[in-house]
N, C-alpha and C positions, 0 to 999 in steps of 0.2 A: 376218665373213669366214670364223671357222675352223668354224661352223656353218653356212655354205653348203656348203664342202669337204665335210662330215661327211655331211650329209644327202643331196646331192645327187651329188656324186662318190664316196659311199663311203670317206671316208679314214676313218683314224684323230685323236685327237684329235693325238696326236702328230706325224702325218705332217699333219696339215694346219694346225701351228705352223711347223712347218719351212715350208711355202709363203709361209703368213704372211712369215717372217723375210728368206725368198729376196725376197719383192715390195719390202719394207720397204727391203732394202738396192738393190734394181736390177739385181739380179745378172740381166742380159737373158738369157742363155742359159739357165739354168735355168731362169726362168719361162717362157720359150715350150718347154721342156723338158714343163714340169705342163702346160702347158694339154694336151698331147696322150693327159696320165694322166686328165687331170676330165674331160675330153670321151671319150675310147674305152677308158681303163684300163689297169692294169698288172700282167697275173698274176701276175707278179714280187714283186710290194709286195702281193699279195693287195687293190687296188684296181680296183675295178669300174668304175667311171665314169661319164657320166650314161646313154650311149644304154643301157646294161646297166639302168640303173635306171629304161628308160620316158621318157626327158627325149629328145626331138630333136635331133639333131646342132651345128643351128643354133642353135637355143636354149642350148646349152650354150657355144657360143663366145661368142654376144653375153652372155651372165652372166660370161664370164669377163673378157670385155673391161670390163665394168663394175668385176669386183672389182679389177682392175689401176689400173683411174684413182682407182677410192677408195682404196683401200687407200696409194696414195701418198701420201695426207695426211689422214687419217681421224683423227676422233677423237669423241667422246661427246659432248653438250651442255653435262652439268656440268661438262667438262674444258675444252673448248674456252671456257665463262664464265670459269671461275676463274684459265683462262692470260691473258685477253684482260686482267681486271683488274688482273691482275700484272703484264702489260705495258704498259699505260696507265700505272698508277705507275710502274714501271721505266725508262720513258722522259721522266716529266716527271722527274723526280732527275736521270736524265743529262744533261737537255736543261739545266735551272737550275741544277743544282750537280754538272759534269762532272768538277769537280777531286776533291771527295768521293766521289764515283761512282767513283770509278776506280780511287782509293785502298781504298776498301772491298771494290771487286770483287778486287782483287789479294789484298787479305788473305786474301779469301773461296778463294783455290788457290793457298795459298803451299806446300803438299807438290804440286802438278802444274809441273814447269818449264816442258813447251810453254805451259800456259798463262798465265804469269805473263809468258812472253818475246812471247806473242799480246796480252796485254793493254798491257805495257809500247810495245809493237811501235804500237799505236792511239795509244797516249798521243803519243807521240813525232808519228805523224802529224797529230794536233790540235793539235802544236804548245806540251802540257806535257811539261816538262822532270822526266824522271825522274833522281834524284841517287843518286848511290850512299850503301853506309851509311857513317855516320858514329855514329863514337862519345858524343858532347856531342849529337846531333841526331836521332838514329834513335830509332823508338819499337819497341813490337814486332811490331807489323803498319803497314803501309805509311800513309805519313801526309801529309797537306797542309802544307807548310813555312808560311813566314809569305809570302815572293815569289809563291806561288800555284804553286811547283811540288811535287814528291810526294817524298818522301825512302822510300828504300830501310827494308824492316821487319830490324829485327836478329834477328829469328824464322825467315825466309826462307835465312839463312845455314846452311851444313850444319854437322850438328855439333853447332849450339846451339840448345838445348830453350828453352822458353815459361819453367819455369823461373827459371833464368838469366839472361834480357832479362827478365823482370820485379826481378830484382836490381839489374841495372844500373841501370833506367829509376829505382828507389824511391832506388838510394845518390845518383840523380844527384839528384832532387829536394828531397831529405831536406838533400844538402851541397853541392850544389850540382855546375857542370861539373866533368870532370876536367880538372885545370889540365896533366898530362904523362902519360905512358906510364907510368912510375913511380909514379905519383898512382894512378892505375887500377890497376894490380897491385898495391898495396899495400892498398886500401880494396877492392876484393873478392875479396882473397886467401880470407877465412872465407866467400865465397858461390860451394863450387864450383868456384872458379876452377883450370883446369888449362894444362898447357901445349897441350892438344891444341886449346882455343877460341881461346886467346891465336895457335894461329898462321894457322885461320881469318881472324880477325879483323883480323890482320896482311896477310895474302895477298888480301882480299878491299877492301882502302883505309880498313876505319874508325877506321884511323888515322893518316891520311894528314893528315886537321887538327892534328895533331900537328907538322907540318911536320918530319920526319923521314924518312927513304929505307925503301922497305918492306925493301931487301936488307938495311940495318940492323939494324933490328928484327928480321929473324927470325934474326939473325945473333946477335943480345946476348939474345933474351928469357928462353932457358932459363937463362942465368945470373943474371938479374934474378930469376926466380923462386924458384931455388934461394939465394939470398942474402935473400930475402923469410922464407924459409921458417926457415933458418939461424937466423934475428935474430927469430921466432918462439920459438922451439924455448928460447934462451936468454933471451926475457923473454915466459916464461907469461903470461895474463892471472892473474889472481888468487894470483898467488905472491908469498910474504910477503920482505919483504929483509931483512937484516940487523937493522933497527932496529924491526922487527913491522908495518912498512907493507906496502901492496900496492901493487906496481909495476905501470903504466899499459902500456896497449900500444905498440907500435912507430908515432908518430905522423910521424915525417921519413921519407919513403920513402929510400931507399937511389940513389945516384947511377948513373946511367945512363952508361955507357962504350960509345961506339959507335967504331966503325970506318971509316974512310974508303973504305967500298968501294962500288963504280961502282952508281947505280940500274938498274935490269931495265930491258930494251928497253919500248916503250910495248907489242908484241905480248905480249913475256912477261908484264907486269903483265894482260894481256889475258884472258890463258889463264889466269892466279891464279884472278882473279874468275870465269874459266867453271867452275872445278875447283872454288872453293869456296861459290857459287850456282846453279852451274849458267847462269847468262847472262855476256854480256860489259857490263860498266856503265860504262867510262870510254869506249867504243867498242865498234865490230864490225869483226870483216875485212871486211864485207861495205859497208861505207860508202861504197867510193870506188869500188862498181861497182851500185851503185841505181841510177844514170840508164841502165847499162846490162842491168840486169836487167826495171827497164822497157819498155824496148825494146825487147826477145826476147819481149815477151809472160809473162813467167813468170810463174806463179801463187805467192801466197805459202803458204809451207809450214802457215803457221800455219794459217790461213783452209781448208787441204783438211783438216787432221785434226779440226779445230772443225767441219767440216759431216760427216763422218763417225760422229762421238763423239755427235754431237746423238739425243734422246732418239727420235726420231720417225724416225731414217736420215737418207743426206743428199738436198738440195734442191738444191745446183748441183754435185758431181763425182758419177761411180758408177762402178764396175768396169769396166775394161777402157777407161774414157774415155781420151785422148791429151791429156797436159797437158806442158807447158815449166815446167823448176824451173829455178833459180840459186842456185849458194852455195855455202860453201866444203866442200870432204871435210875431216870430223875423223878419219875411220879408214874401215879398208879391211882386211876380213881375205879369202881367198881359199879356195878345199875343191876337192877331186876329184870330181868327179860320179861316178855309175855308168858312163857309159858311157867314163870316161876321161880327161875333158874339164877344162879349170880356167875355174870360176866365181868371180864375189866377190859379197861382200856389202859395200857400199859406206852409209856413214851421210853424207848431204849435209843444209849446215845454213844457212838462212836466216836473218835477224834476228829471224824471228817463229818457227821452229821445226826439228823435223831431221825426217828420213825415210831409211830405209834403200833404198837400190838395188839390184835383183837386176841384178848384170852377167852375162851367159853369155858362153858361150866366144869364139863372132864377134865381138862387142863388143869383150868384153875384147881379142881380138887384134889389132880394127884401132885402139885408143882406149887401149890398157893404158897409153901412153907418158904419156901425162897425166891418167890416172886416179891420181893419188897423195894423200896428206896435206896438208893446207893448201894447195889447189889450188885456186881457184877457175873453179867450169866453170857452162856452161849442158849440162842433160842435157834428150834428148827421149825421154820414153818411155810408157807405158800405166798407170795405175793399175791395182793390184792387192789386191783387199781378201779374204781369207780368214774365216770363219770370226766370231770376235770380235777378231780381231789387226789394229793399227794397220794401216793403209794401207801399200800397197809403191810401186814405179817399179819394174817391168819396161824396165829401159833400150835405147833403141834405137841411140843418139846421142849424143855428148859432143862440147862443143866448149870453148874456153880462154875465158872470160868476160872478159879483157883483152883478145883479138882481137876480141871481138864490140865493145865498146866503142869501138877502133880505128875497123873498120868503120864504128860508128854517125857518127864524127865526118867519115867521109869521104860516106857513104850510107847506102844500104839496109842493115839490119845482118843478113837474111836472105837467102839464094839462095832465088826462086819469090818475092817480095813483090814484090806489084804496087805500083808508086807514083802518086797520082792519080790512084786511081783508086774508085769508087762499087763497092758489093754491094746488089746485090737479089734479092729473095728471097719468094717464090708459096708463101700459104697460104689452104688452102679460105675460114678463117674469122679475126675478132678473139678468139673463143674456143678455138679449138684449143689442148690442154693444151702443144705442143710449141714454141706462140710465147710460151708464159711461164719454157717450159724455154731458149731460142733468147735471153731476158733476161738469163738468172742467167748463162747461160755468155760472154755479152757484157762482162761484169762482169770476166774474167779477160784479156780482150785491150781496154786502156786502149789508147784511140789518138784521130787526128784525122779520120779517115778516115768519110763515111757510109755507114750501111745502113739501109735502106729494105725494107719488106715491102709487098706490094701483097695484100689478103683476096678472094677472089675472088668472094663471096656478094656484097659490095655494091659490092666495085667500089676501097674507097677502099685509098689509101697511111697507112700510120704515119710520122710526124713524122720525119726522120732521127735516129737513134743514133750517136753517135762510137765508132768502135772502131779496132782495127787490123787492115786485112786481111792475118790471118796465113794461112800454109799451113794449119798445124793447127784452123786456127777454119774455112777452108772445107771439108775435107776431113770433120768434125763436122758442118757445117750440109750438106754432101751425102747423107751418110750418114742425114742424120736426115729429110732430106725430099727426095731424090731430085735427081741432080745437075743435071736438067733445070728443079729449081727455085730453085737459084742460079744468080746470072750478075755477071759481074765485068767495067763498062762504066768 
């Protein structure tokens, strides 16, 4: 591709990476931007283009329209063998031993948190139970329990190094569980151990088997440790006593004095674990409004940044597409624009991921009232990808995610959703590249509802597809093939 550009358009090697990159991601305007530079040039860029260089006008478009469909999923022979056999194993492990599979994939991005909350996020859907950590139980990357579910890796925890869970894991083996709190601070007081893991590990449940209050614990630790340290200090290891012996170490941990005060609401134990892993493990805010994030159509967060990040660009969202998210705001800061105006930047967070919202001024003034902190909304707005920088939501829409659910219980949970009713939908061909794109984004409006394609070369219909006739899904399928080739009977 970047040797068609070069040769026959005139670019540079550089300018016709950047094409490459534009194609790769789907950035549509810019590329129907280039074709107007490869086909007639741009003395600006010092690019000539093809009629400059002798190539026919037409000839130069149908080459370009070529390099657009390849280029969206192109790859070499040797590359495209050695993915296929990757993926062939890759899929028998999953398929025969999903519980391993899954555990190991988590190990495999325990410094990425979308992706660990993206994988976690699957697991939960299959129906394995992922546990939080435990101190007697955890290894240091993500593990398959004995019940067949995956225990939480104590490596994954902020804070604490590889290291240090290799410590834990050897004193546990070597002598067994730790029988208390005090047990544990005492026997890896010489590995490391400080108060800034101790109160991770405290905040985050893994010692919550301890059957103890975490408000406790983080309430008595530093004194435990400082009395650990104390009684240290006063019986050396290797110091002689009185009678020319050498006194033993501090083998009785020291007694644990707790206080009777109230445990943390279940949200604030909630926000522990988000602060010191980055996910929520005993729950999510977002649990008691799934049926109705379903509902709305919304896509999960996880699944847009995982098709963006992918090696090759993505395959079902691209820039500027209109997608519905759900979930709750962790923060919200706000700036003055240039011309005046007050904007936010809005971080919205799904079970499986977060994404920042660019709010503008309109927005924000008709929707400010419920744009706050631990909010949960459903937002309508456009994907936005710059550059190499995560995906955005150019916001159009907010609505309270608890009225949407309301709604759902009484009807329709959208204004403009048709009920009972069929979509169909006129394409030349079973080949056309846009009925395979017309698939993936089916994927993102789960529903009961059919659609139906009718190919016009032979005449036949596609098998009905369950989806949900959303606004936003026909508005997408108008635009992508002409509104005269949907119809909503």
């Amino acid at each position: 591709v970047i040797r068609i550009f070069q040769e026959l358009g005139g670019y540079s090697l550089g300018q016709a990476d950047m094409v490459r990159r534009a194609i790769s991601k789907k950035k549509k305007d810019q590329i129907e931007k280039e074709r107007k530079t490869f086909v007639y040039g741009d003395p600006e860029r010092n690019i000539p283009g093809c009629i400059a260089r002798g190539i026919p006008e037409q000839v130069g478009q149908d080459i370009y329209d070529e390099i657009y469909d390849f280029a969206n999923y192109a790859f070499n022979k040797a590359h495209a063998v050695s993915y296929a056999v990757v993926a062939y194993q890759t899929a028998w492990f999953k398929y025969h031993h999903t519980r391993e599979y899954m555990a190991a994939l988590l190990t495999s991005v325990l410094d990425s948190t979308d992706k660990v909350a993206e994988y976690i996020n699957e697991c939960r859907e299959r129906d394995i139970p992922v546990l939080p950590p435990d101190i007697n139980q955890s290894e240091g990357g993500f593990a398959v329990a004995e019940d067949g579910s995956i225990r939480f890796g104590l490596a994954a925890v902020k804070g604490i190094g590889w290291g240090f869970v290799g410590d834990v894991v050897a004193e546990r083996e070597k002598n067994g569980p730790f029988r208390s709190f005090p047990d544990f601070c005492q026997r890896l007081f010489d590995h490391d151990l400080n108060k800034r893991v101790l109160e991770s590990l405290i905040r985050c449940g893994a010692f919550d088997c301890m059957g103890h209050r975490r408000s406790q614990l983080l309430d008595a630790y530093e004194s435990l440790v400082d009395t650990i340290a104390q009684n240290r200090r006063k019986n050396l290891e290797g110091q002689f006593d009185l009678f020319g012996g050498t006194s033993g170490g501090q083998d009785t941990p020291p007694e644990l004095h707790l206080k009777d005060i109230p445990e943390f609401s279940q949200r604030e134990k909630m926000n522990m674990e988000k602060e010191t892993t980055g996910l929520y493990l005993s729950g999510h805010p977002m649990d008691e409004y799934r049926g109705a994030a379903r509902a709305v159509g919304a896509a999960p967060i996880g699944s847009i940044l995982s098709d963006f990040s992918g090696e090759n660009g993505p395959e079902r969202f691209a820039d500027g597409q209109k997608v519905v998210l759900a979930g709750i705001i962790t923060s919200m800061k706000t700036k003055t624009t240039r011309n005046n105006s007050l904007m936010a930047y809005v971080t919205l967070e799904d079970d499986g991921g977060s994404m920042e919202l660019l709010v503008f001024s309109r927005v924000l003034g008709e929707y400010g009232s419920i744009i706050r902190e631990d909010q949960a909304v459903m937002v309508e707005g456009r994907l936005s990808v710059r550059d190499e920088k995560a995906p955005q939501l150019m916001c159009d829409r907010v609505r309270l995610l608890d009225q949407a659910a309301a709604e759902q219980e009484r009807g329709p949970v959208l204004e403009g959703r048709p009920q009972g009713k069929k979509l169909f939908l006129r394409l030349p061909s079973q080949s056309d590249p846009r009925w395979r794109k017309i698939q993936l984004i089916l994927l993102m409006f789960p529903g009961r509802e059919p659609l139906k394609a009718k190919f016009e070369d032979s005449g036949i219909w596609s098998p009905p597809q369950p989806c949900q006739i959303h606004p936003l899904l026909v508005e997408e399928l108008q635009t992508m093939l002409g509104s005269e080739n949907v119809v909503i009977k």
